[in-house]
N, C-alpha and C positions, 0 to 999 in steps of 0.2 A: 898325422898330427900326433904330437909327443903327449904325452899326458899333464906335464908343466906348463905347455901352452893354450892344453883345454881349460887349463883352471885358472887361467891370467883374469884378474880382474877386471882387465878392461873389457872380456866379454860382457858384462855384466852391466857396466857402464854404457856399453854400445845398446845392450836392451834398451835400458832405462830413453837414451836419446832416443831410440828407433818407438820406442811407446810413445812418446809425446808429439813427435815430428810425424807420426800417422793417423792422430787426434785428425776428426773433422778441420778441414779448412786451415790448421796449423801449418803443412807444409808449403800452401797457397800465403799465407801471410809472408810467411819467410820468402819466398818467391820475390811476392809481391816488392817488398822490403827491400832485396837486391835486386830488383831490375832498376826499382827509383831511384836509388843508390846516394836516399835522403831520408830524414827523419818524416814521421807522415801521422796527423792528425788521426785520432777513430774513426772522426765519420769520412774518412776517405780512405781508409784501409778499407771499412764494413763494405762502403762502395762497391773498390775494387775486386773485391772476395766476393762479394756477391752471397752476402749471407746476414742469420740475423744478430741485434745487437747481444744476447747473452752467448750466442757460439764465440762471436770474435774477443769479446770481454775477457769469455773462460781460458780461449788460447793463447790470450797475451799473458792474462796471469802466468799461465803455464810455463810458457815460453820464455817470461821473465823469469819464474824461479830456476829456470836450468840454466840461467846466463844466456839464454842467447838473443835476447832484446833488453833497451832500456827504454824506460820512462825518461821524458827528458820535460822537465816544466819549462814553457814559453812564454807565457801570460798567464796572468790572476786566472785561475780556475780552470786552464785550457793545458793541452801539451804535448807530445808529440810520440810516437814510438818509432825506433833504428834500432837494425841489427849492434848484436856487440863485436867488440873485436874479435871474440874465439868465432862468433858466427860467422863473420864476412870468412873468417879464412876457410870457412865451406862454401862459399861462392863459387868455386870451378863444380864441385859437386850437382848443386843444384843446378845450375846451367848444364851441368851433361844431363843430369836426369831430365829435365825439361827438354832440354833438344832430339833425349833420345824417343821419349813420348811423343812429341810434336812431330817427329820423321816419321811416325808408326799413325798417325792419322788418318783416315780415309772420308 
């Protein structure tokens, strides 16, 4: 590797994602997110993560300020969280990661 491409910003950028997307139960959301491959209530994210309400809370925040979720309001005081469009285009991504996990099971 050249030295112009060790100092490309986009490594830098790739941390930042790879720190947030290894948060407890973060990459599980996003998962989650793209398999429904629909907008989804908290208490059925919390559900399906299998986790408590301030870990899921934290990682939405989180994951909302990196762009890769929205808030979507549906009714007075309710609403919904979906991948965002730069997310969904990691959809092959996490489905390989997933598959290649789920093939190494025992």
């Amino acid at each position: 590797m050249d030295h112009e491409a060790a100092c490309d910003p986009a490594y830098g950028r790739m941390d930042d994602l790879l720190d947030v997307l290894t948060r407890s139960k973060a990459m599980h959301i996003m998962l989650v997110l793209d398999q429904q491959g629909r907008a989804m209530r908290f208490t059925d994210l919390k559900r399906m993560v299998d986790s408590t309400s301030t870990t899921v809370s934290r990682r939405l925040k989180e994951l909302k300020e990196h762009g890769l979720i929205h808030h979507t309001d549906e009714e007075e005081g309710s609403g919904s969280y979906a991948l965002s469009d730069d997310a969904k285009s990691l959809s092959p991504i996490f489905r390989d990661l997933f598959n290649w996990v789920a093939a190494r099971a025992h």
